[in-house]
N, C-alpha and C positions, 0 to 999 in steps of 0.2 A: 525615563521613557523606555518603554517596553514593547514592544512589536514583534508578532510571528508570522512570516509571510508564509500566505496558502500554498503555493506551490513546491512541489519538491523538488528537489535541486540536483544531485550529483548522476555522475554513468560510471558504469564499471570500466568499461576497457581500457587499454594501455594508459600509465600514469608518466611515460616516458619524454612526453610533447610539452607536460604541464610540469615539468621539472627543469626544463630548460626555461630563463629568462624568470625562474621562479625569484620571487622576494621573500617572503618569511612563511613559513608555513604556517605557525600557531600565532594568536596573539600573544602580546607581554603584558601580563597583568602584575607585574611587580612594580610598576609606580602607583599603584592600589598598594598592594600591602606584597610582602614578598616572600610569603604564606602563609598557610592559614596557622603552623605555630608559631610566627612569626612576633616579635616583642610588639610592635606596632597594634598588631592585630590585636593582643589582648589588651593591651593598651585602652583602645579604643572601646573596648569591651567592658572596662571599669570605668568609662567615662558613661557610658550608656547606662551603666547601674547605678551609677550618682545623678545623671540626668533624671531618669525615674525618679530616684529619689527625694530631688531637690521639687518635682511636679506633685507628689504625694504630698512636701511639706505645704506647698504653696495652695493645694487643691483644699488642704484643711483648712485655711483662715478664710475661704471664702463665706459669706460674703465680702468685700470690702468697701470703704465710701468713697477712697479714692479710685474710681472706675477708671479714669486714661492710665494712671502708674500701674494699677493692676493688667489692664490687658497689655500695657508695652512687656511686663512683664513674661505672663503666659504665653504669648507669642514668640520671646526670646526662648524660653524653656520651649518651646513646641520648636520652632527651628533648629535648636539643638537638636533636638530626640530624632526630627527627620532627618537632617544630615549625618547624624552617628549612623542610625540606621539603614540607611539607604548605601551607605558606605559599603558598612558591615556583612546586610544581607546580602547586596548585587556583588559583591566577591565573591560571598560561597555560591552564589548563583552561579556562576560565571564559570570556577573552577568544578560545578556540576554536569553546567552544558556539555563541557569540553569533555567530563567522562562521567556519565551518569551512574557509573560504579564508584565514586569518589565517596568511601565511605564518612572519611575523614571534613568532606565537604557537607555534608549533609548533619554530620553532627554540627560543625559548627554552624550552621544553617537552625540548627533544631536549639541553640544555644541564647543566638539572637531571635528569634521566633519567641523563647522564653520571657525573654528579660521587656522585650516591646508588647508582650502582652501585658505585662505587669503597667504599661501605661494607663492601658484602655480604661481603668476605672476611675484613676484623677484628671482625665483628658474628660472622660464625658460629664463630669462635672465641673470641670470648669466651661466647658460649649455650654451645658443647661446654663451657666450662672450669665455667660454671653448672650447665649438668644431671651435671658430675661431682662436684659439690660434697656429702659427706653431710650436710653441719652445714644444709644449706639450711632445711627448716622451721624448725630453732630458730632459728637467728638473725632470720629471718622473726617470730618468733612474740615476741623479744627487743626488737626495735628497731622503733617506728613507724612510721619514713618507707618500710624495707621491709616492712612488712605492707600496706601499702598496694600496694605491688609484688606480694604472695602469688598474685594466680591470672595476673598473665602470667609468673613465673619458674614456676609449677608448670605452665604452658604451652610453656615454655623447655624444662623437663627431660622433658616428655612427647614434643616436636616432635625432640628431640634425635638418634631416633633415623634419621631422613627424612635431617639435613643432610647435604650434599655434603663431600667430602673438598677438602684444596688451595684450589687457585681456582676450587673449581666451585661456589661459590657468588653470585662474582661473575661468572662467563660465566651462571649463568642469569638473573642482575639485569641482567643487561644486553641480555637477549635477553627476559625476562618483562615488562619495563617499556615496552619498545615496543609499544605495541596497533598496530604498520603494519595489518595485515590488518582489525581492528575500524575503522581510522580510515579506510579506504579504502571498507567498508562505509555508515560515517556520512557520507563526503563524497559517496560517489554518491546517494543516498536525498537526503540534502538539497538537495543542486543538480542532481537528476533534473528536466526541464523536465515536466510534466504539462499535455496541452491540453483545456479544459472548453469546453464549449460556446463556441468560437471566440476563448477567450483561455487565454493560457500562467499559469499557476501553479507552485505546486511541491507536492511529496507531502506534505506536513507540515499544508499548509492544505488539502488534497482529503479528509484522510480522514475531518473529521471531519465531513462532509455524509452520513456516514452516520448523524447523530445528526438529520439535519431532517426536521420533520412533510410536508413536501413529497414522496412518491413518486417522481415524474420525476427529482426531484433525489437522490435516494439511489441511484436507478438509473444516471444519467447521473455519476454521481464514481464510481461502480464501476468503470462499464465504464471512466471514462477514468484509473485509477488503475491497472486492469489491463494498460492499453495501455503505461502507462510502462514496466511491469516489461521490458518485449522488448525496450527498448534495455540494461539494466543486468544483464542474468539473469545471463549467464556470468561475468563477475568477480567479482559479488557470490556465485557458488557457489564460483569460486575460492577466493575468501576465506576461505568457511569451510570447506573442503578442508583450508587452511592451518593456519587456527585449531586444528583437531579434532588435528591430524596436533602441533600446538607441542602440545596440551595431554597428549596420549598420552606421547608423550616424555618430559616433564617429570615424567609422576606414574610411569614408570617410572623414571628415574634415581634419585626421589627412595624409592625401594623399594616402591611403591604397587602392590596388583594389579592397579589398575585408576582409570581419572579419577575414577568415581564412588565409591570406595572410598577417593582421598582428598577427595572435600566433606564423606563422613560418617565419619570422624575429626576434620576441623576441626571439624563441626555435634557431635562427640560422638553420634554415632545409629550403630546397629547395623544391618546389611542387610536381617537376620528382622523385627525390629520395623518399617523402612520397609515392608519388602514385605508385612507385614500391614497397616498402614496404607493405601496403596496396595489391596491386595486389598478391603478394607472401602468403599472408595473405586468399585472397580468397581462392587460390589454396589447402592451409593447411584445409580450412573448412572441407570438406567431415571425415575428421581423427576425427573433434571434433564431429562430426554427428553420427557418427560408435560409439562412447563412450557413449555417451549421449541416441542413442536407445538405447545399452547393458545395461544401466541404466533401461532405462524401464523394457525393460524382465525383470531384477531382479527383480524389483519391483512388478511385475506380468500385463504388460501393454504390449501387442503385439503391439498396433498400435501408437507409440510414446510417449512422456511421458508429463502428466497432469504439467499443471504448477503448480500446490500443491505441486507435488512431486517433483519437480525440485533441492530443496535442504533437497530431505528426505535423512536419514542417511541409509545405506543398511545393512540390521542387527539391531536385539532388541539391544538397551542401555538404560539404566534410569538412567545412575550415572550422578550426578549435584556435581556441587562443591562449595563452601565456597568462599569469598575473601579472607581469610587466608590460604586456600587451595594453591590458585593461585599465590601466592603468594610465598611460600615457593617453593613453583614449579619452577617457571620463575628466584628466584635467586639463586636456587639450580642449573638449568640447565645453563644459563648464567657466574655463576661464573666459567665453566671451560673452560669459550671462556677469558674472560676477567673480572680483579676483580674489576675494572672502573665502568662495566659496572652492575654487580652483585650489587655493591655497592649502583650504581644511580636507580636502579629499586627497592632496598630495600626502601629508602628513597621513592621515590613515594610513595608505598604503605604505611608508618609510620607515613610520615609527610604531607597528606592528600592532595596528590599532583590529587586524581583521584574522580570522582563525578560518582559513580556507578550505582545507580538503575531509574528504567524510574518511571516517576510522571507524572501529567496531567502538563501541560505548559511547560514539558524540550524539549529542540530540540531532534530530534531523532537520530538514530543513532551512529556515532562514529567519534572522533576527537581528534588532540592535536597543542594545541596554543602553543608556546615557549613565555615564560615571561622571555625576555633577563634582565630585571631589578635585576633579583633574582638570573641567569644562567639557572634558572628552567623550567620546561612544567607545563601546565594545560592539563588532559587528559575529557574528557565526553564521558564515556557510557552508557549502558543502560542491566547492565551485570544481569543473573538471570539463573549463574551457568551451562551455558550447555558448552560442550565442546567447542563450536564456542565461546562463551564466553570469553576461556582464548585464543584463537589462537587471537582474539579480541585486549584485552591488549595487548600480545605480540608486534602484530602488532605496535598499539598506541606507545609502547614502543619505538620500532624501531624508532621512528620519534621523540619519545623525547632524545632516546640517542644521535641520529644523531644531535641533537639543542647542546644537553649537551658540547657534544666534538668541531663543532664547535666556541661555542662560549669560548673554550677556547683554542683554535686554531687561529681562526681569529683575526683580531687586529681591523677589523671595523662593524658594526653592521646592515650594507648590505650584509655582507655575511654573517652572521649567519643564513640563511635561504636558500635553494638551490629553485630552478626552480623547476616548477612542474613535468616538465621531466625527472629529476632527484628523488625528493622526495618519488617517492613511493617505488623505488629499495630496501630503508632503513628499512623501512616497511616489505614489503612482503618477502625481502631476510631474516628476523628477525624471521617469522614465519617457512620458510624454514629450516632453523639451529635447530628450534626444533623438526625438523620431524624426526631425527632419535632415540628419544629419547620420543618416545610417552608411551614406556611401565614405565617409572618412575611414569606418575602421571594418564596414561589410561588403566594401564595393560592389562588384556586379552582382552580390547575393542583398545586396539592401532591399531590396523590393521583398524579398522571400523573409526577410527582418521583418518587415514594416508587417507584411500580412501575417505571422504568424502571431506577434505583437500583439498586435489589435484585435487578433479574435479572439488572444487567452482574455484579454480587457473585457471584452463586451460579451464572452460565455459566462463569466463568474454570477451575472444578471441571473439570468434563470436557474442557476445551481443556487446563489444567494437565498432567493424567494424559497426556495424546496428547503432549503437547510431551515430557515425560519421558522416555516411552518412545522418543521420536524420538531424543533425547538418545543413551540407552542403545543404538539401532540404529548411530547416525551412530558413535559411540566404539567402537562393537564392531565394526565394518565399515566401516574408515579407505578401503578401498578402491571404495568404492560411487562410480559415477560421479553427477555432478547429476542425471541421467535416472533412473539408479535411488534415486537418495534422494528424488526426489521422487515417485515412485512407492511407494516406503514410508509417505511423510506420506499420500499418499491413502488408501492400505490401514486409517492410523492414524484417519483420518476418518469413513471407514464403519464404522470399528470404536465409535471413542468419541461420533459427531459425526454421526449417520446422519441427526436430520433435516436437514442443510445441503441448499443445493442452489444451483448453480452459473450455473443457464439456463442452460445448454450452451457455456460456456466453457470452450473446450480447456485454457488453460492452467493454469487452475482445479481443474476435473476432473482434470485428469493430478496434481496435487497442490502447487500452486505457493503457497498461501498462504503458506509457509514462510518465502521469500525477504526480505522485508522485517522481519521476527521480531528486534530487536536485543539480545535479551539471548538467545540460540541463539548468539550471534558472543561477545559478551563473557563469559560466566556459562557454566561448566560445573555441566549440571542446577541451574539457579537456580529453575527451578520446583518443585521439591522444595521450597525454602524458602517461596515463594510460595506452595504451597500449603497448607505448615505454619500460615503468620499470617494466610491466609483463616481457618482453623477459628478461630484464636484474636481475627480480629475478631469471628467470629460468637458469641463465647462471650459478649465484651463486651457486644453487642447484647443477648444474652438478660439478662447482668447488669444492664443502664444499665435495662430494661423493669421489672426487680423488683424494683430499690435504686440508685435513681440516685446518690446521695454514696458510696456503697460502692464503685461500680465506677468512679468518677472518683477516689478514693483508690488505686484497685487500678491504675487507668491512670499515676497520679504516681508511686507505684511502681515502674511500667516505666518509664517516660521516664528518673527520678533512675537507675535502677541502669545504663544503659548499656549500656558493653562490661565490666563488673566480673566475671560469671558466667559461667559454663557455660549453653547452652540451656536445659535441665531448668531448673537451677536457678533462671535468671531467669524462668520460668513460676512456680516455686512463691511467688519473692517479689512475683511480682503475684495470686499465687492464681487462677490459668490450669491448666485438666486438660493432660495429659500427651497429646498427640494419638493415642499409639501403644498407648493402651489399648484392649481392647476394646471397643466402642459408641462410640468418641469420636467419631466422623465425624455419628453418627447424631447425637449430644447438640450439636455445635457446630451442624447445619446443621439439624435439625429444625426449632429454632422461626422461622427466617426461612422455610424452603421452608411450613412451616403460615401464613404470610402469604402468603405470594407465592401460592397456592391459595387462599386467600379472595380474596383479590382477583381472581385471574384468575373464579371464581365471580360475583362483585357484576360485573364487565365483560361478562361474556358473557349477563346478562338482559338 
C-alpha cells in the first residue's frame, strides 16, 4: 500500500519545542533488512532470481491437463515473486524517500526492477493460459485455496485482453518500472535550495508556512517558494512531457483508446457515469465559491482570496505540539473506536514505525508504504508540530491501519492493498472520527481546528475537478509546449478557482501552480479517485454524527476487505452510496458544506 498525501507538510522555524517530548526521529527499517549490503538482502535477491526462474520453467510446459494442480501451482510461484518483491523494492524505496540522494538505494532499486522484469514474459503467459481456461469458475468455486484467488483470476481473464504478445510484456516491465522521469521530478523538488528570509531551506519545509497564523509569514514562504520554481521549471516540465508521452504509448499498445480509458477499466467505471458524476460536481462548484470568498472577508480580503492565504488558519493560534504529544492523542482518542486499533497506532509511534522531520534530500510531503514482510507500515512526514501536523499522522495512520487489518484478513498478498479509488476513504474518513473530539488535545482552539479542517476537505473538490481536466488536456495534446500547458492550467483556474489571486505574480498568473503537483508525474488522472473517496469520507462524516458504532463497523469493513473487490462492490460491503448516482455529490458533501456555513456565520458576528 502506497499513498502520497496532497498537502505539504513541514515550517521552518525553530526546531527547539519539537525536540522536547521527541520519540524517534527517523524510522527503523532494519527489521526489513539492515541494509541494502546487508547478507539478507542479497539473499533475498537470489531467491528472486530462482523464483523467476522456477516461472520461466513452469511457463514452458504450458499448456497442462491437469488445470487445478497447474494454477495452485502458478499462484504459489506468483505469490512468491510478489512477496520477494515487494520486500526487496519497498526497502530501496524507503531508504530513497528518506534521501533521495541515496545513490546506493537506487541502484539496488534498478537491480530488483531488473530481475522482476524478467517475470513479465512467463507471468503473461501463463494469465493468457488462465483467461483461456473454461473450467475456471468451477474449479474456483471446487477448491478453497483457489476461491480465495476468485476475483484476481476473474481479473486475469478480464485484463487478458490488454496483454502484449511475445516479449512485449517484458520490454514494457522494463521500461514501466523505471519511474526515471517521476524520480528526476522528486529529486529536484527535494534538493531545490529555497531562500527565506536570509537562510537556505528546502521546498518540503516552506510550504507549509502557509499553514501559520502569522500574515508576513505566509506571505514571505510564498513568494520565496515561487522563486524556487525558476531555477527547476524547465526540466521538471520535461519531465512530464516524458511522462504523458510513456503513458500514451503504453495505453495504446495495450489496445486502450485512451490513458483515461484505461484507469476506468482498472477502476471498473464507465465514462457516462464519470462524466455525470463530474457534471454534478460542476454544478456543486458555486457552494465551494460562496465559502472560500467568506474565507476571504474574514481574512480581510474583499476581492477574493490571496493564494498565501488559502490555507491560513482563521483566528490567532501558536500552540505546536511534541511527537509525544501526538501521540498520546491519537491513542487516547482511537482507543474508544477500537483497542486493535489504539494498539497498532501505539506501536507506530514506540517501535519507530514513523520518519518525522523534513531535512535536505528527504521526499516531501506525506506517505505510507505497508511492509507486508512485517504486517507493519512505514509512514514519512515531514511533521514540525502544527495542528495539520497531527490531522497529518492521523491520516497516514488510517492507511496503515487499513494495511494492518487487511493483511490479517486476507489470505493472499494482492489484496492486502486496495485500489486507489478506494484507499483514500481510510484515510480521510480517519481524520473525520477525530473531529469531534478536537477539544481533548486543541482546547479552546478546537473550533479554529474544526474550521480549518474542513475547508482544506471540501477546497480539494474544485482543485480536484481542475487537475482532471488538466489531466484530460495534457493526454489529449502530447504536443503542448510548457508555455502552452501552463496556460491551460490558468484558463483551468479561472474556470474552476476564480476566487484565487496571485498579487501579481507573473508566474503564477501565467499558470504555474501546476509544476510542483506530484502525483500529475506519477498517477494518470489520480484525481478521479481522489475525488471519488473525498465523497466517501464525507459519507462517513455524516454516518460517525448519527450512529457512531455503526459507521466504525462499516469503516472495519473497509479496512478487512482490501484489495478483494471490485470498486462498487467494496462500497456496498462497507455500506457506502454509489458516488455516480444521481444527487450523490449533493448527499456526500451537503452535511459538511451545512457546517462549514454555520460556522463561517458564528465567525463573521
Amino acid at each position: 500500500m502506497y499513498s502520497i498525501r496532497e498537502k505539504p507538510l513541514s515550517a521552518v522555524g525553530s526546531t527547539e519545542y519539537r525536540r522536547n517530548g521527541i520519540m524517534n526521529e527517523r524510522w527503523d527499517l532494519t527489521p526489513i533488512y539492515t541494509g541494502l549490503e546487508a547478507p539478507e538482502f542479497a539473499a533475498d535477491l537470489e531467491k528472486l532470481d530462482e523464483t523467476v526462474k522456477s516461472l520461466e520453467a513452469f511457463a514452458k510446459k504450458l499448456p497442462r491437463q491437469d488445470h487445478k494442480a497447474a494454477l495452485l501451482e502458478s499462484l504459489d510461484l506468483e505469490e512468491q515473486l510478489v512477496k520477494l518483491v515487494n520486500k526487496l523494492a519497498g526497502y530501496a524505496s524507503l531508504e530513497q524517500s528518506a534521501d533521495t540522494r541515496n545513490s546506493a538505494a537506487m541502484s539496488a532499486m534498478g537491480r530488483v526492477i531488473a530481475l522482476d522484469a524478467a517475470s513479465a514474459a512467463p507471468l503473461a503467459a501463463i494469465k493468457e493460459w488462465i483467461g483461456s481456461l473454461e473450467d475456471l469458475d468451477a474449479l474456483t468455486e471446487q477448491d478453497p485455496v483457489l476461491k480465495d484467488y476468485a476475483y484476481l483470476l476473474q481479473r486475469m481473464q478480464k485484463d487478458k485482453v490488454h496483454q502484449l504478445p511475445g516479449i512485449g510484456e517484458e520490454v514494457v516491465a522494463k521500461l514501466s518500472q523505471s519511474d526515471a522521469w517521476a524520480d528526476m521530478h522528486q529529486h529536484l523538488t527535494s534538493t531545490v535550495a529555497v531562500h527565506y528570509r536570509g537562510e537556505a531551506t528546502n521546498l518540503s519545509a516552506i510550504r507549509n508556512l502557509a499553514y501559520s497564523d502569522d500574515a508576513s509569514v505566509r506571505k514571505d514562504a510564498y513568494e520565496a517558494e515561487l522563486k524556487c520554481y525558476d531555477a527547476i521549471k524547465d526540466p521538471v516540465a520535461f519531465a512530464l512531457n516524458s511522462l504523458k508521452l510513456k503513458t500514451i504509448t503504453m495505453s495504446q499498445l495495450r489496445g486502450y483508446a485512451s490513458p483515461l480509458d484505461m484507469v476506468l477499466e482498472n477502476c471498473d467505471m464507465r465514462r457516462e457515469t464519470l462524466d455525470a458524476m463530474f457534471a454534478a460536481m460542476d454544478a456543486y462548484l458555486p457552494k465551494f465559491w460562496q465559502y472560500l470568498k467568506a474565507k476571504g472577508k474574514l481574512l480581510g480580503h474583499e476581492n477574493g482570496l490571496p493564494w498565501y492565504d488559502l490555507f491560513a488558519p482563521v483566528g490567532k493560534s501558536s500552540r505546536t505540539f511534541t511527537t509525544r504529544q501526538a501521540r498520546d492523542y491519537l491513542v487516547e482518542l482511537f482507543s474508544r473506536f477500537d483497542e486493535a486499533e489504539a494498539q497498532m497506532i501505539a506501536r507506530a509511534f514506540d517501535n519507530a514505525w514513523i520518519d518525522f522531520f523534513p531535512r535536505d534530500g528527504k521526499a516531501g510531503g506525506a506517505f505510507c508504504a505497508g511492509v507486508e514482510s512485517l504486517g507493519e507500515s512505514r509512514i514519512l512526514t515531514n511533521f514540525d508540530g502544527q495542528m495539520g501536523d497531527v490531522v497529518t499522522l492521523a491520516h497516514e495512520l488510517g492507511h496503515a491501519f487499513a494495511g494492518y487489518m487487511a493483511m490479517r484478513s486476507q489470505p493472499i498478498s494482492d489484496y492486502y492493498s486496495e485500489s486507489t479509488d478506494i484507499a483514500e476513504i481510510h484515510s480521510m474518513s480517519m481524520e473525520q472520527f477525530a473531529y469531534p473530539y478536537a477539544e481533548w488535545f486543541f482546547g479552546d482552539q478546537a473550533d479554529k481546528f474544526r474550521f480549518a479542517h474542513l475547508q482544506e476537505a471540501l477546497t480539494f473538490v474544485p482543485f480536484g475537478v481542475a487537475v482532471d481536466e488538466f489531466q484530460h488536456i495534457c493526454y489529449a495534446h502530447p504536443e503542448l509546449t510548457p508555455k502552452e500547458r501552463t496556460y491551460q492550467w490558468h484558463l483551468l483556474e479561472e474556470k474552476y478557482m476564480p476566487w484565487r489571486r496571485y498579487e501579481d505574480d507573473a508566474f503564477m498568473e501565467r499558470g504555474g501552480y501546476w509544476y510542483h503537483k506530484l502525483h500529475i508525474y506519477l498517477y494518470p488522472f489520480y484525481y478521479i479517485n481522489y475525488t471519488l473517496t473525498t465523497m466517501g469520507a464525507m459519507e462517513f462524516k455524516k454516518k460517525y454524527a448519527e450512529n457512531r458504532d455503526a459507521a466504525w463497523q462499516d469503516y472495519l469493513k473497509l479496512c478487512k476487505t482490501g484489495g478483494s473487490r471490485s470498486y462498487l462492490e467494496t462500497l456496498r460491503c462497507a455500506n457506502l452510496s454509489n458516488p455516480f448516482e444521481p444527487g450523490s455529490v449533493e448527499r456526500a458533501c451537503g452535511y459538511a458544506e451545512e457546517i462549514l456555513l454555520k460556522q463561517i456565520a458564528e465567525q463573521a458576528k
